[in-house]
N, C-alpha and C positions, 0 to 999 in steps of 0.2 A: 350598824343596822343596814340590812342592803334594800337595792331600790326597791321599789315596788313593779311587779310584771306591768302593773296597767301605764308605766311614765318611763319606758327604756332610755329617748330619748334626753333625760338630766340624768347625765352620769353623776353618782355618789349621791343622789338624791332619795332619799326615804319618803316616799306619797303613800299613806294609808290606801287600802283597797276603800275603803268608802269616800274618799276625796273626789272630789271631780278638778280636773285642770283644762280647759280650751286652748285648743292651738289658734293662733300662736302665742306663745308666751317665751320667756327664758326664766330659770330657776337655778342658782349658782350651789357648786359642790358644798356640800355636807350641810344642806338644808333640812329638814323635814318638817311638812306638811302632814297634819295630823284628820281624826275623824270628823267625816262632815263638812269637811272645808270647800271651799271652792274660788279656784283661782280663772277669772274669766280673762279674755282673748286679750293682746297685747301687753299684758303687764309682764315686768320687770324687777327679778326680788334677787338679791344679792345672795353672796356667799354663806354660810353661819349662820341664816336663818332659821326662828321655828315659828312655826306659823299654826295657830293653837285650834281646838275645836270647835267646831260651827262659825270658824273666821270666812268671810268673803271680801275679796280682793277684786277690785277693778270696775269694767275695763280699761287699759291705758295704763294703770295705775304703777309708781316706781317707788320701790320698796330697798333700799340700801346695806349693803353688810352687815353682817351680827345683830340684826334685829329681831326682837322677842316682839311678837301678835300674840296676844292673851286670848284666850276662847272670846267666844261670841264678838269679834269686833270685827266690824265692814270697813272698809275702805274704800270708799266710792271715787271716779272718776274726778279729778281734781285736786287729791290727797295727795301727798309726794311726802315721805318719809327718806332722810339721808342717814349715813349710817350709825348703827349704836341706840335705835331710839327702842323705847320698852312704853306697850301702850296695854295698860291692865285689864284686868277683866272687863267687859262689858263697857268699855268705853268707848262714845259716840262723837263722829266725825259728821257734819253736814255739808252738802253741797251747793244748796240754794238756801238766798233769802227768805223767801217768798213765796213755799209751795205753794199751788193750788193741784188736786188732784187732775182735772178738768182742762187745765192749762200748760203744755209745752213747756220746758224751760231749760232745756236741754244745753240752749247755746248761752244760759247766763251761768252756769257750772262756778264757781270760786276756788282758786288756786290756794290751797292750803299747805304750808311749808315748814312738817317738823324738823328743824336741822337738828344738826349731829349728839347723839349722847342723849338729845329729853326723856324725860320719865314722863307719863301720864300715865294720875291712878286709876283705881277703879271707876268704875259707872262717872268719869267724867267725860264732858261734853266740851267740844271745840267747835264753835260755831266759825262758818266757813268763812275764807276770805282771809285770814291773818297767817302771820310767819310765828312760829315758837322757838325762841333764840337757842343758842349751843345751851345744851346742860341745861335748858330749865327744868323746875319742875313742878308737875301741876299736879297738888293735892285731888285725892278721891273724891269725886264727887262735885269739883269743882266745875263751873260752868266759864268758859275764855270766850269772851264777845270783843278782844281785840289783840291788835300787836303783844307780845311775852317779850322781855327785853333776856338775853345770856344771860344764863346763870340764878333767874329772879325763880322763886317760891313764891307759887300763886295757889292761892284758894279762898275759898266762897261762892258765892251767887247774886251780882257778877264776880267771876275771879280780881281780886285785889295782891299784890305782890305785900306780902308779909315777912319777906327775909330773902336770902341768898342760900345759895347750893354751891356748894366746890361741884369740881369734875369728878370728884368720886365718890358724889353723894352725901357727904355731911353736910346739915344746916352751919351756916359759918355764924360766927356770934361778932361783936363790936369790935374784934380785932381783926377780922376777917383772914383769918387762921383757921384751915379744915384742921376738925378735931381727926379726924381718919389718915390723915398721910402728909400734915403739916406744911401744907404746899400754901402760899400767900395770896394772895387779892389786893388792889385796889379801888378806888373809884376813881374815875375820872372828873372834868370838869364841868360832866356834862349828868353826870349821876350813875354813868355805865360802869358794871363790872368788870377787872379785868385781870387774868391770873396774872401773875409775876412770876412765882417762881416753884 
């Protein structure tokens, strides 16, 4: 798909003519940004991204390799996604505690940390301030009002860890054996997940 006239500057970059992008930003080879989108001033979005419709991004905001942004999902200032994470439809990131419309609060923003590989489904909500460990995954509709431990299957309201996820997606069952690529798990001593092999 070749670039888009209006974004010469990201070579191998696919930007929809209805996109909007602000300088400055960087956008890594064989990304595309789709309609409606808009990616504001200093953010940073990896390689192998798609960045889905009516999504907004930033400002500041860092967005890591091979990530899939599902339509309508914002990413406000304070959001840090690393690479491989997939965040579904219509799922909501916040970055204050505390809004008041009426009231500033610019400078209490919460550092919110998807690392590598997580899934989050649809219409779920991650309230700010917490890390969501490698591989987790967070059911649809699920609301995260704290720390995600690697690997943990969380859902409800508040999200509860109800199982484990291997790295490639299969719920693991009491042998902790992915049913998908027979790759192994442990616990530790501490109750953490942890591949083996």
């Amino acid at each position: 798909m070749p670039s888009s006239p209006r974004a010469p500057e990201f070579e191998g970059v696919f930007i929809h003519e209805s996109a909007y992008v602000d300088a400055p930003c960087e956008i890594g080879p064989n990304s595309k940004v789709w309609h409606f989108a808009h990616i504001l001033k200093g953010c940073r979005i990896g390689k192998d991204c798609s960045v889905g419709q009516n999504v907004m991004i930033g400002p500041d905001v860092t967005v890591g390799d091979s990530c899939k942004i599902q339509n309508n999902v914002s990413l406000y200032n304070g959001v840090e996604l690393e690479d491989g994470v997939f965040c579904g439809p219509s799922c909501v990131f916040t970055n204050v505690n505390n809004p008041r419309a009426e009231i500033s609060r610019k400078s209490e923003f919460r550092h919110t940390l998807v690392k590598r590989g997580t899934t989050i489904g649809a219409n779920a909500t991650i309230v700010c301030g917490h890390t969501l460990g490698a591989y987790s995954f967070i059911a649809a509709g699920a609301v995260v009002t704290g720390d995600v431990p690697d690997f943990a299957l969380m859902a409800g309201v508040p999200a509860r860890r109800i199982g484990w996820m291997s790295k490639a997606g299969g719920r693991l069952g009491d042998d902790l054996v992915c049913p998908v690529d027979g790759s192994r798990y442990q616990l530790d001593d501490k109750g953490n997940l942890h591949l083996v092999e």
